[in-house]
N, C-alpha and C positions, 0 to 999 in steps of 0.2 A: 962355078962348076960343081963343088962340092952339095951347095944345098940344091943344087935339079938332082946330084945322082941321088940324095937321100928320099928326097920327094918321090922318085922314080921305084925305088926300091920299095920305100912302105906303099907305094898303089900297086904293086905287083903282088905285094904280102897280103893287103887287104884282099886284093881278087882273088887270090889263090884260097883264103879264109870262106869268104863267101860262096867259093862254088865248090869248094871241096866236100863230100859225102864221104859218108862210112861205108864200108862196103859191107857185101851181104856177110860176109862172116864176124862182121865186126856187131853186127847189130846184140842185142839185149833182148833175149825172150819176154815177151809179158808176163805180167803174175797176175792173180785174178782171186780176189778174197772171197772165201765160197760165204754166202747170206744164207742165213734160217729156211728157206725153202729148196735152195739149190740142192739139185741131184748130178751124177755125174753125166747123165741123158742131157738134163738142162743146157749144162753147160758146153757139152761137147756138140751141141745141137745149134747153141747159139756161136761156137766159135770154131766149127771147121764146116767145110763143103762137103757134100755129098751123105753118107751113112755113116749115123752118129756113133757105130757101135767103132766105126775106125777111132774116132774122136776121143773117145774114151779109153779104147787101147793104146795109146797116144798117150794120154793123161796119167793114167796106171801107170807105164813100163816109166814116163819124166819123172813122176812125182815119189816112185817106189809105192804104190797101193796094192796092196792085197785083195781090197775086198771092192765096194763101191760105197761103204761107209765115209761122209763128209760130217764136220762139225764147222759150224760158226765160228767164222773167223780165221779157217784153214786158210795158209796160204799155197796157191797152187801153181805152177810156172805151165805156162802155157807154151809147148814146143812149137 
């Protein structure tokens, strides 16, 4: 009896492993290493939908930017 319940219990722990997700709050923003041509257009062109200039304001208020000044190698969190 003992080794079905144990056998029973780790297949219930394994499925619960396997289908369980993070949820949305739980997730981890992207970071996104700015490269020698990137601009903040670029990037916010390549990684939101619609008008890039949202994209960028976006970028600015996550990352604390001032300006739209990038250097190589910046690391940027992408909200």
């Amino acid at each position: 009896m003992f080794p079905k319940l144990v056998m029973i219990v780790l297949a219930a722990a394994l499925a619960v492993g396997i289908y369980a997700r993070p949820s949305g709050g739980a997730e981890h923003p992207g970071v996104y290493v700015v490269k020698p041509a990137d601009t903040l257009w670029s990037i916010a062109a390549s990684h939101y939908a619609g008008d890039p200039r949202d994209g960028i304001w976006k970028l600015q208020q996550r990352n604390h930017l001032d300006g739209t000044t990038l250097v190589p190698g910046e690391r940027l969190v992408l909200p």
